[in-house]
C-alpha positions as CSV (number, residue, x, y, z in Angstrom):
1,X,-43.6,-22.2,19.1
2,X,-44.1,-21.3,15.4
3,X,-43.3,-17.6,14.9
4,X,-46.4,-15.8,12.9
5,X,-46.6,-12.6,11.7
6,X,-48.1,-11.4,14.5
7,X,-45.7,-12.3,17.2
8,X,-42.8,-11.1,15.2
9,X,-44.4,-7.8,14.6
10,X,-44.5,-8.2,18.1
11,X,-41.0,-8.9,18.9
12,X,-39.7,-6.2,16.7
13,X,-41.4,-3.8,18.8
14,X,-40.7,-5.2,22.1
15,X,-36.7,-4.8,20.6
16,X,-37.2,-1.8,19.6
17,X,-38.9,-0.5,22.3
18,X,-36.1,-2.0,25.0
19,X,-33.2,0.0,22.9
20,X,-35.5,3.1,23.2
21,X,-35.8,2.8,26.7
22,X,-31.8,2.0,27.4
23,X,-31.1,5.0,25.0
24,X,-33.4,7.3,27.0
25,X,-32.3,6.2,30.7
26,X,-28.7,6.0,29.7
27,X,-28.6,9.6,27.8
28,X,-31.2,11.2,30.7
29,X,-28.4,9.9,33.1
30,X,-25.7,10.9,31.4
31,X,-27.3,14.9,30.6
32,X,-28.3,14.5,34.3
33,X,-24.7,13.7,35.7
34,X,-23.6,16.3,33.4
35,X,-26.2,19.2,34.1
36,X,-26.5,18.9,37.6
37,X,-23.1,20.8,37.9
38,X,-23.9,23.8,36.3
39,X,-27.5,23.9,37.9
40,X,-25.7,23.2,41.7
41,X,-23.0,26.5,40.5
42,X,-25.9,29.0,39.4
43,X,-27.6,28.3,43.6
44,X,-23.9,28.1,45.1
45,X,-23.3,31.4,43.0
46,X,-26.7,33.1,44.2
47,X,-25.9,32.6,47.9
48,X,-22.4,34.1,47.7
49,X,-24.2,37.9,47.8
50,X,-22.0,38.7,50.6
51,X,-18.5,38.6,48.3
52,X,-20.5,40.5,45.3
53,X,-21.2,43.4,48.2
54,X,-17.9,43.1,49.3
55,X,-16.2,43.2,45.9
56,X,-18.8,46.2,44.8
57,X,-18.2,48.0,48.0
58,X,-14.0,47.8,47.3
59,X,-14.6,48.2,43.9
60,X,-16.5,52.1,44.9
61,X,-13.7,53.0,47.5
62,X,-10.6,51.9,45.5
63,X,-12.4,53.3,42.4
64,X,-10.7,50.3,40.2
65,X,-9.6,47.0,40.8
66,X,-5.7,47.6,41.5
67,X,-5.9,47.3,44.7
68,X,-6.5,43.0,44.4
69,X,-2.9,43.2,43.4
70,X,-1.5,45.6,45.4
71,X,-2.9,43.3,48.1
72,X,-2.3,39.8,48.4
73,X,-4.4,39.6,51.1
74,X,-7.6,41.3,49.3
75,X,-9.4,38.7,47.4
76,X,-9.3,36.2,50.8
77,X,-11.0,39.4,52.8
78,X,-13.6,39.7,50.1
79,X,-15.0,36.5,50.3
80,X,-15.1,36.5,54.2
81,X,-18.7,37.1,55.5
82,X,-19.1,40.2,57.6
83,X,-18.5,39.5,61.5
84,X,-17.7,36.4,60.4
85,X,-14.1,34.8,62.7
86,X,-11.1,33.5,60.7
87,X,-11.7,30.1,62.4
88,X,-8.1,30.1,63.3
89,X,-6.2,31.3,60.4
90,X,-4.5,34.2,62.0
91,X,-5.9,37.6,63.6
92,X,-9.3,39.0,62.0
93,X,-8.4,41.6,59.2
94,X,-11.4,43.2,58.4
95,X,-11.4,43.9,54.3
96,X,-10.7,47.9,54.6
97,X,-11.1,48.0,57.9
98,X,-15.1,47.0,59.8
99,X,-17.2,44.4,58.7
100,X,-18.5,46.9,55.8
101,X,-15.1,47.7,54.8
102,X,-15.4,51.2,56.4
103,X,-12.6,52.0,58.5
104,X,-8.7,50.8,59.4
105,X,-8.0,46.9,60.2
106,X,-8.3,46.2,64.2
107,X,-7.4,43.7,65.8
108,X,-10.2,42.6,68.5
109,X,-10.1,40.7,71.6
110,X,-10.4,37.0,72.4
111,X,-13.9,37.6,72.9
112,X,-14.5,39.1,69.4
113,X,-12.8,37.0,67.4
114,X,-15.4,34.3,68.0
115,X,-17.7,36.9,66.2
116,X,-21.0,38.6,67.2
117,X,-23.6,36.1,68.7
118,X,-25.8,36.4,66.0
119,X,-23.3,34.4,63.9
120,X,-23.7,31.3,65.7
121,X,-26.6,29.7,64.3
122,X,-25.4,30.5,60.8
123,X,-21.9,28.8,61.6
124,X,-24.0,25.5,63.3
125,X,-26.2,25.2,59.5
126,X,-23.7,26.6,57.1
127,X,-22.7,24.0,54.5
128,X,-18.8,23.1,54.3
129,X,-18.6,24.5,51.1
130,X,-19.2,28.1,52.3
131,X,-17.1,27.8,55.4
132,X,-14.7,31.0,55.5
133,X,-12.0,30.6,52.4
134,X,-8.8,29.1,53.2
135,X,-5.5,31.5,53.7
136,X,-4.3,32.9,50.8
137,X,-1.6,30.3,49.4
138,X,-4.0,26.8,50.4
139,X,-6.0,26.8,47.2
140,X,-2.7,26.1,45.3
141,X,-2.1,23.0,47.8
142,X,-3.8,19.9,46.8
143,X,-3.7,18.9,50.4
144,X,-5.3,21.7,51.6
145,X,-8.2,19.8,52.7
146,X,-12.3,19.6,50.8
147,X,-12.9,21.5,47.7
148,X,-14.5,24.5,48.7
149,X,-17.4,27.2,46.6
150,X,-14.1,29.0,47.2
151,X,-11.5,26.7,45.6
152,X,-14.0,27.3,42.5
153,X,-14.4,31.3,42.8
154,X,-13.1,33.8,40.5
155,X,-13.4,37.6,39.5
156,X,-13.5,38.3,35.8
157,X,-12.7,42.1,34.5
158,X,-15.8,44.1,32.8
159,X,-14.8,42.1,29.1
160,X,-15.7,38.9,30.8
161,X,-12.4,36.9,29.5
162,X,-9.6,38.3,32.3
163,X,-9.0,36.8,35.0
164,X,-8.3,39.2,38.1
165,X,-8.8,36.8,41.2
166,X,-9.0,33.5,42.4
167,X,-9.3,30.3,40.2
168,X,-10.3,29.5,37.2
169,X,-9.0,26.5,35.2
170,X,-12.1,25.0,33.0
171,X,-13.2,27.1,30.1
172,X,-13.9,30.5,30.5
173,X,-17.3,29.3,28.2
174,X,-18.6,27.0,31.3
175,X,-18.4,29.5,34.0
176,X,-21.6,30.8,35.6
177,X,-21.3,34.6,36.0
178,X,-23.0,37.0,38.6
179,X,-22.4,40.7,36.9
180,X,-20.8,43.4,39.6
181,X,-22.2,46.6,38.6
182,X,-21.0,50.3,39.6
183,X,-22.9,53.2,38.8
184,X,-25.1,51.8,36.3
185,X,-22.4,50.5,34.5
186,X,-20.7,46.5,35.1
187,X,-17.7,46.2,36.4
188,X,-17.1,42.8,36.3
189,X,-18.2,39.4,36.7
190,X,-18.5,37.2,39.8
191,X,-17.8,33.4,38.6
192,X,-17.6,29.6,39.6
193,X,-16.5,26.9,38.4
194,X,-19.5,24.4,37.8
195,X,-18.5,21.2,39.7
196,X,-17.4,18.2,37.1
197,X,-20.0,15.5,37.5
198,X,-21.5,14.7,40.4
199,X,-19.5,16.5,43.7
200,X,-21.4,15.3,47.7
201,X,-23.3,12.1,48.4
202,X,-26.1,14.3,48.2
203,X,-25.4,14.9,44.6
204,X,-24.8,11.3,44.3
205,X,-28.3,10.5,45.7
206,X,-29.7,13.4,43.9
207,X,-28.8,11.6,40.7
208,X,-29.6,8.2,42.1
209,X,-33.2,9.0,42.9
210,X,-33.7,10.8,39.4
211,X,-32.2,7.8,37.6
212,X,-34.9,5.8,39.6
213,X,-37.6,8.1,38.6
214,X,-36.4,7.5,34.8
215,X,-36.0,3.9,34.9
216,X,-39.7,3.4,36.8
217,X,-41.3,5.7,34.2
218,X,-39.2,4.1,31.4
219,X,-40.5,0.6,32.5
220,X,-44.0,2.2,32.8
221,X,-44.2,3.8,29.5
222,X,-42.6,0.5,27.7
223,X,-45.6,-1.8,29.4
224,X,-48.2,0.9,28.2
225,X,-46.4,0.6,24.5
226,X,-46.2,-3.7,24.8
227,X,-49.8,-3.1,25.0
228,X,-50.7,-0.5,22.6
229,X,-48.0,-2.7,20.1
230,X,-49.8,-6.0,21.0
231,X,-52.8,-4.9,20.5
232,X,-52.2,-2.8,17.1
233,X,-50.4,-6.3,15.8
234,X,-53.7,-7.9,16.4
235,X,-56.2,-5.5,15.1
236,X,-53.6,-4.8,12.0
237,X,-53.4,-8.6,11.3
238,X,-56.4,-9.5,11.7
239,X,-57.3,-9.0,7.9
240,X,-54.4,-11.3,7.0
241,X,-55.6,-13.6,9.1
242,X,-59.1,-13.4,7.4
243,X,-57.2,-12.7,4.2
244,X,-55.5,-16.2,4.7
245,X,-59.1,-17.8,5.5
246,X,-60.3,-16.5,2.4
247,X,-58.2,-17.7,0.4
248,X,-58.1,-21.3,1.5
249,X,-62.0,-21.1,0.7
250,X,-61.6,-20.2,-2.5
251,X,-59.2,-22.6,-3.3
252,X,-61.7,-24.8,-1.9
253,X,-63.9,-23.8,-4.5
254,X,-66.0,-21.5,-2.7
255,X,-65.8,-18.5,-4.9
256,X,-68.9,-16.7,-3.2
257,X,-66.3,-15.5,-0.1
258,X,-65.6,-12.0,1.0
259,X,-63.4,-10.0,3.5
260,X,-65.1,-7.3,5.5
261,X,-63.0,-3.8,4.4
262,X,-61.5,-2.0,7.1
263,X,-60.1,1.3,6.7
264,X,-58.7,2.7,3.4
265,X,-55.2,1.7,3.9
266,X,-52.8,-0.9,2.4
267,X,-54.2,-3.8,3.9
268,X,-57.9,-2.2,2.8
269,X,-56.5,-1.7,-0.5
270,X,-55.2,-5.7,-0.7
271,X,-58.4,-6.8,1.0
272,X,-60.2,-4.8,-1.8
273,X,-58.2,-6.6,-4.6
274,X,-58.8,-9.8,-3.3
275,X,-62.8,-9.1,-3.0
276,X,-62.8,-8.2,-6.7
277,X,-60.6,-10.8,-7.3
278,X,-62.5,-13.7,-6.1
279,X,-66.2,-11.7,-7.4
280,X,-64.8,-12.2,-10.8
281,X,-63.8,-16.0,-10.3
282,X,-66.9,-16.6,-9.2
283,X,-68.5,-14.9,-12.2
284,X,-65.7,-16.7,-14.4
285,X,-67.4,-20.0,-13.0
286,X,-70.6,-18.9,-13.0
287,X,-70.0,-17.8,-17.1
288,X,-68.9,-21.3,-17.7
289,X,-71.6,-23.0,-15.8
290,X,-74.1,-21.1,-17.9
291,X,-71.9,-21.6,-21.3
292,X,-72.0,-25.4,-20.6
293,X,-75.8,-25.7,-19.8
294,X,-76.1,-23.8,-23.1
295,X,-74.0,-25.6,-25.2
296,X,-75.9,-28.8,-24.0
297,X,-78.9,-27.7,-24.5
298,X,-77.9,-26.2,-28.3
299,X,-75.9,-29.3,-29.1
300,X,-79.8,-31.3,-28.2
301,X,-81.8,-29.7,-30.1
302,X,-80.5,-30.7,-33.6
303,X,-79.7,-34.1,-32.4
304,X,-83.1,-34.7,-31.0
305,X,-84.4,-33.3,-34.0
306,X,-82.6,-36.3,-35.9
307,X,-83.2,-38.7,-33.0
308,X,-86.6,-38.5,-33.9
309,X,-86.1,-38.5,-37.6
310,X,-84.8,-41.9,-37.0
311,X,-86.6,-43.4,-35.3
312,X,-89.9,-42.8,-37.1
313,X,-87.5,-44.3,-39.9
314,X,-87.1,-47.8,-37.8
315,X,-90.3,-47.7,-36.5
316,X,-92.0,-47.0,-40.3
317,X,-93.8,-44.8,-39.3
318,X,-92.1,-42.3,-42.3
319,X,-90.3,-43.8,-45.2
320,X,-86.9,-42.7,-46.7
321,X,-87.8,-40.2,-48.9
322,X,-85.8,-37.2,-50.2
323,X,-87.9,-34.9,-48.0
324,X,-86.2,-36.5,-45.0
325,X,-83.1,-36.6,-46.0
326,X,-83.2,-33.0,-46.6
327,X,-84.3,-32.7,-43.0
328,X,-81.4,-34.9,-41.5
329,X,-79.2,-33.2,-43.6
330,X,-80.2,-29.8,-42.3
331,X,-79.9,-30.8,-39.2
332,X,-76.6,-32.2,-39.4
333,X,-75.5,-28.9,-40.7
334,X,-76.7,-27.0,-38.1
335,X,-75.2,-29.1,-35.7
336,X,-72.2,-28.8,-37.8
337,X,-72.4,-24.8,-37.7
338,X,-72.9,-25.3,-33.7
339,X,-69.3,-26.8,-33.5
340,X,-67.6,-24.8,-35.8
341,X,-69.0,-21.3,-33.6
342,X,-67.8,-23.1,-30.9
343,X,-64.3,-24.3,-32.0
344,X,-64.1,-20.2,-33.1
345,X,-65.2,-18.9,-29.9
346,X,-62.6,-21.3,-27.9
347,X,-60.4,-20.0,-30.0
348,X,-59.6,-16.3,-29.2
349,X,-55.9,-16.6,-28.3
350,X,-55.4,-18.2,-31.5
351,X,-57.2,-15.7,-33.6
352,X,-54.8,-13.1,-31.8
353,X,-52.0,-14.7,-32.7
354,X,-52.8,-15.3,-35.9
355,X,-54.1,-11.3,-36.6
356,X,-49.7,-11.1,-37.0
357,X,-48.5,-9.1,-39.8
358,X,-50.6,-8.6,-42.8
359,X,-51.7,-5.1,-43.5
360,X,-55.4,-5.1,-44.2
361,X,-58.0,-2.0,-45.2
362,X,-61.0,-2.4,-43.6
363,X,-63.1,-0.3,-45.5
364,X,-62.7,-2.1,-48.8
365,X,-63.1,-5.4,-46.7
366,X,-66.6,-3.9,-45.2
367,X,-67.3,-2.7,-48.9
368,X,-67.0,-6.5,-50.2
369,X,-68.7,-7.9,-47.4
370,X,-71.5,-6.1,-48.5
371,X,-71.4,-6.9,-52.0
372,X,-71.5,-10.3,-50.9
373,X,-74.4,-10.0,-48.5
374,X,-76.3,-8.2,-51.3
375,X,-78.6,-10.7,-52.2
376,X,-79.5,-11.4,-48.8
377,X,-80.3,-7.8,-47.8
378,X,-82.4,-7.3,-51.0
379,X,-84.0,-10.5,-50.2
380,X,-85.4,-9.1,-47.2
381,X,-85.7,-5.4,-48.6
382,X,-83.3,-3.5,-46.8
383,X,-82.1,-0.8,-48.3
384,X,-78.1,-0.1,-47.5
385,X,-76.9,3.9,-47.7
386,X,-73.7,5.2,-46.8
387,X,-71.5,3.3,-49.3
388,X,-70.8,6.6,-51.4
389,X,-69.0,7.7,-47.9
390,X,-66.7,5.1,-47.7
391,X,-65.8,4.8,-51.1
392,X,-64.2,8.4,-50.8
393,X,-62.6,7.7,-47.5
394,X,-60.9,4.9,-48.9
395,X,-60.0,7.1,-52.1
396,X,-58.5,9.7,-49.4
397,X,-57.2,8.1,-46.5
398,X,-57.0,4.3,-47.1
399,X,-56.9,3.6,-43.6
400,X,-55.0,0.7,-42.7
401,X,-54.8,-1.7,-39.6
402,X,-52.8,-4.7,-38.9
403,X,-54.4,-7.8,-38.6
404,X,-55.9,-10.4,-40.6
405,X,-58.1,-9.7,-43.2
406,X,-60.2,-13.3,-43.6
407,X,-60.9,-12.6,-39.9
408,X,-62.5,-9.2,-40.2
409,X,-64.2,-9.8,-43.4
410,X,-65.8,-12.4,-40.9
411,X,-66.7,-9.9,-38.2
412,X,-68.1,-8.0,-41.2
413,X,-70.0,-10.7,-42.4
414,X,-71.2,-11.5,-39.2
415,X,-72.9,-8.0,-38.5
416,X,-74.3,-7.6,-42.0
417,X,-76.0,-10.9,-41.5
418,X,-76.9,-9.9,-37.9
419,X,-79.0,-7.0,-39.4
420,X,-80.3,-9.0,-42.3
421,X,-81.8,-11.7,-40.3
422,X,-83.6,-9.2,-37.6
423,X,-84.0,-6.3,-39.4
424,X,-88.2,-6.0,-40.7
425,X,-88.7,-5.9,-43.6
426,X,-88.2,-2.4,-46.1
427,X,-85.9,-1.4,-43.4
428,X,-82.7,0.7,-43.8
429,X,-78.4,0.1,-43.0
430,X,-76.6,2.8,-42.8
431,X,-72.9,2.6,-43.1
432,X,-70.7,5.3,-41.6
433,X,-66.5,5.4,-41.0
434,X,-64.5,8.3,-39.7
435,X,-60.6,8.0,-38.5
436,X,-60.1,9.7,-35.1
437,X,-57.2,10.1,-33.1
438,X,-55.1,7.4,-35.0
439,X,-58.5,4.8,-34.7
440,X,-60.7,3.8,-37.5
441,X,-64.2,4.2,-36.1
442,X,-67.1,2.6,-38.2
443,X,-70.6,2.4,-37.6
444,X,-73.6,0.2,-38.1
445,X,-77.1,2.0,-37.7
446,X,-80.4,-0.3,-38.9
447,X,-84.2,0.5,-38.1
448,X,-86.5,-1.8,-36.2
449,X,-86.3,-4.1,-33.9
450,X,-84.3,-3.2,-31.4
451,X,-83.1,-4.8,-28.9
452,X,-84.2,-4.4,-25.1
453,X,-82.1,-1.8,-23.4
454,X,-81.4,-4.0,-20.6
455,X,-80.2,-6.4,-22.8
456,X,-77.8,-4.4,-24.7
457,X,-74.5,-5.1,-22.4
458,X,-75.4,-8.7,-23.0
459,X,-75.8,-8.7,-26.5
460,X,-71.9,-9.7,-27.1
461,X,-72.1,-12.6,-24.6
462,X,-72.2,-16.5,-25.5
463,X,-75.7,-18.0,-26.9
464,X,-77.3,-14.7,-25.7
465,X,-80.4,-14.3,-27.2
466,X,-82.7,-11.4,-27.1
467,X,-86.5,-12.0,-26.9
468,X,-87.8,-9.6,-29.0
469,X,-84.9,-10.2,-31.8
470,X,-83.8,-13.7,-31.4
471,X,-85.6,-17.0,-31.5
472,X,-84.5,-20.7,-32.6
473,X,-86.9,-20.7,-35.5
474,X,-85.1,-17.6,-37.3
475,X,-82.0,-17.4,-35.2
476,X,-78.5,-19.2,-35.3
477,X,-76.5,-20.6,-32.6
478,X,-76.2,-17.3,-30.0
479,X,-72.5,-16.9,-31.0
480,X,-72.0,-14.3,-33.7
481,X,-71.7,-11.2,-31.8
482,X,-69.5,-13.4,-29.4
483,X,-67.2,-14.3,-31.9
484,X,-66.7,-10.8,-33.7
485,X,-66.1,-9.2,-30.0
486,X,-63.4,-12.5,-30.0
487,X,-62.0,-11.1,-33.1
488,X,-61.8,-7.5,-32.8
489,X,-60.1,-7.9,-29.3
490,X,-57.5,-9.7,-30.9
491,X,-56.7,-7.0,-33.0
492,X,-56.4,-4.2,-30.3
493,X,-59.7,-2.6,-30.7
494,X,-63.2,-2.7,-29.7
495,X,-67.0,-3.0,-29.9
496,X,-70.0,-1.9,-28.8
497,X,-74.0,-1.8,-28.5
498,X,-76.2,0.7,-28.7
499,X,-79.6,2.1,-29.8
500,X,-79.7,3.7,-32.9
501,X,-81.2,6.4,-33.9
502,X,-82.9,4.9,-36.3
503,X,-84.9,3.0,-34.1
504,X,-82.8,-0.2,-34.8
505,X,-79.4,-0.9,-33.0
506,X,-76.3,0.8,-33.5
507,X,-73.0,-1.3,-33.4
508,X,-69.7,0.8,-33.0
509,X,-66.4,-0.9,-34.0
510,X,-62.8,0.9,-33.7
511,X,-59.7,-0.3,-35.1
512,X,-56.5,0.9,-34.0
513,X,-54.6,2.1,-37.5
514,X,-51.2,1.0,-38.3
């Protein structure tokens, strides 16, 4: 089976959810095994009133605890419940004397020692663990039978760190205290010893059951996650998966393709990029389409035009005359000019590379340009202001870009052309140039017509004409703005349309300075 995405997204959950579940049931188990001690010593401790009494009641009567030493015999009678029989360890002695410690030791009959009636049902229930305490001397046997509560029991002084009875070999830190209090004031502590680890079966099944509990709900919680996991890999994927689809079709050709976006995370954000991806291939192609229906139907015009030229020549219907060799030739050279835009256009990496080293000044290559086109503009009387401007910027600043200079005398040549051909006639070209922030921003305002404000973004695009500026009869081949946009990107700047306030159009061209 072929591992996708999915199903290992899958399989590194499921792993990771597996160790997850082990490290849970194995540390609850262990914290369990470990706590379970400390919690059984804080109940044991609880039920052992009877020795706190007994130690307070001593405590009040001997007025300190000396008497624990004096006594070997003391700390055994304190931990004896009151009317409670030896159960064979000797004759009864009563701690200071009756079964409150008030009055001399007696011995009692065979009848007594058994202890009063009332006894009996506690001696039937009570737990092994708080049978009476063993004679003094049997907790330091190993052989002295079950570990008792009392094999565990100890009396700490007032500072809670000296020991004054019984046993206490663990670490003063994991005792669990009762305080004995006299007079307001404590006394000293009452401790056990927690047990270590588990102690009875009951403890055993205690911990047995619990670890059952953990596992079930371990297992439980790890199907839910499986599920939640399985179906977050699907829903998650699901965009690669369309993602994937997507882009098959488009390298199918079918650019028109889009992924629904879902969400505003990564996946939305790649989903996203491939949408705008794939909507500017498809307006890549659909640019090319166009450009290639235009450039057939430019390239047919002049060649029909001659088509027919020649054959009224064959069929005699017109003789050769210089009149229509002037028209072929015409033709010719505007199918000439077509090819030469063309090659131009094609050629915008070239003209960047080309744009290399030379240091060129713009304004005194706009200022020729002019002088060139001079004849042209008066021949359609438009008057040009604003040379007087950049005369004296050139005299003060002399702004200079890298680039090549035949190139942008062409983008200048273009533009001055561009306004003499659709500019009316007794119209006006005003010339403005200002450097700002490191850029050399210069400006190209003429009077009526102007172009369609809808058609303004266009006006840069291949064999774009607009219909109240351009025609065939008075206009060229639907490239020059093309190729001085070509031109000027290549030199790390750029160029813009808009209307002028002259009532004309308003082109904007910025040139980064060297």
């Amino acid at each position: 089976m072929r591992l996708t995405l999915q199903r290992k997204v899958f399989l590194a959950l499921t792993l990771l959810l597996l160790l997850l579940l082990s490290l849970f049931v194995a540390t609850s188990r262990l914290a369990l095994q470990r706590g379970i001690g400390p919690y059984v010593a804080e109940i044991e401790l609880s039920r052992l009133d009877w020795v706190a009494a007994n130690l307070q009641q001593a405590y009040a009567k001997q007025g300190s605890w000396q008497f624990l030493k004096d006594d070997p015999q003391a700390w055994h009678a304190a931990q004896m419940l009151p009317g409670f029989p030896r159960n064979g360890f000797g004759p009864r002695r009563e701690f200071a004397g009756g079964p409150h410690g008030d009055g001399p030791p007696q011995r009692r009959g065979p009848d007594e020692r058994r202890g009063p009636p009332l006894l009996a049902p506690q001696m039937d229930v009570l737990p092994q663990r708080y049978m009476p305490p063993p004679p003094p001397g049997a907790l330091d046997d190993p052989r002295s039978g079950p570990i008792t509560v009392y094999h565990r029991l100890a009396l700490l002084a007032a500072d809670g760190r000296t020991v004054l009875a019984g046993k206490a070999d663990v670490d003063l830190e994991d005792l669990v205290r009762k305080p004995l209090a006299h007079d307001g004031r404590t006394i000293g502590y009452l401790a056990l010893a927690p047990l270590q680890g588990v102690g009875t079966r009951a403890d055993e099944a205690f911990v047995a059951r619990q670890s059952t509990y953990l596992l079930g709900t371990g297992l439980i919680g790890l199907v839910v996650a499986l599920l939640i996991s399985l179906a977050l890999a699907r829903r998650w994927l699901a965009s690669l998966q369309s993602l994937a689809g997507a882009a098959r079709a488009v390298a199918d050709g079918k650019l028109n393709v889009r992924v629904p976006v879902e969400g505003d995370d990564e996946l939305a954000q790649l989903t996203e990029t491939f949408n705008t991806m794939a909507a500017r291939l498809g307006a890549v192609e659909e640019s090319r389409q166009h450009w290639l229906a235009d450039i057939a139907h430019e390239l047919r015009t002049p060649i029909a035009a001659m088509r027919a030229e020649i054959e009224a020549l064959q069929d005699g219907v017109r003789s050769f005359d210089a009149h229509t060799a002037s028209r072929l030739h015409a033709q010719v050279m505007r199918l000439g000019k077509l090819v030469e835009d063309l090659r131009q256009v094609m050629d915008e990496t070239h003209a960047g590379a080309e744009q290399a080293q030379a240091e060129v000044r713009p304004l005194a290559a706009l200022l020729e340009a002019v002088d060139q086109m001079e004849p042209r503009l008066q021949q359609g009387r438009i008057a040009v202001e604003g040379l007087e401007g950049l005369r004296a910027l050139a005299d003060q600043r002399d702004p200079v870009v890298r680039g090549d200079p035949t190139r942008l005398a062409q983008v200048f040549a273009n533009l001055l052309e561009n306004t003499a051909r659709y500019t009316q006639a007794g119209g006006r070209l005003v010339l403005h140039a200002d450097v700002e922030d490191k850029r050399l921003v210069i400006t190209l305002d003429d009077t009526p017509p102007a172009p369609a404000a809808a058609d303004l973004p266009r006006l840069f695009d291949r064999f774009f004409r607009g219909d109240a500026s351009r025609d065939r009869a008075t206009g060229g081949s639907g490239l020059g703005l093309s190729i001085c946009r070509a031109i000027v990107e290549a030199h790390g700047g750029r160029i813009a349309a808009q209307p002028s306030p002259l009532g004309g159009l308003r082109i904007t061209l910025e040139l980064p300075l060297a």
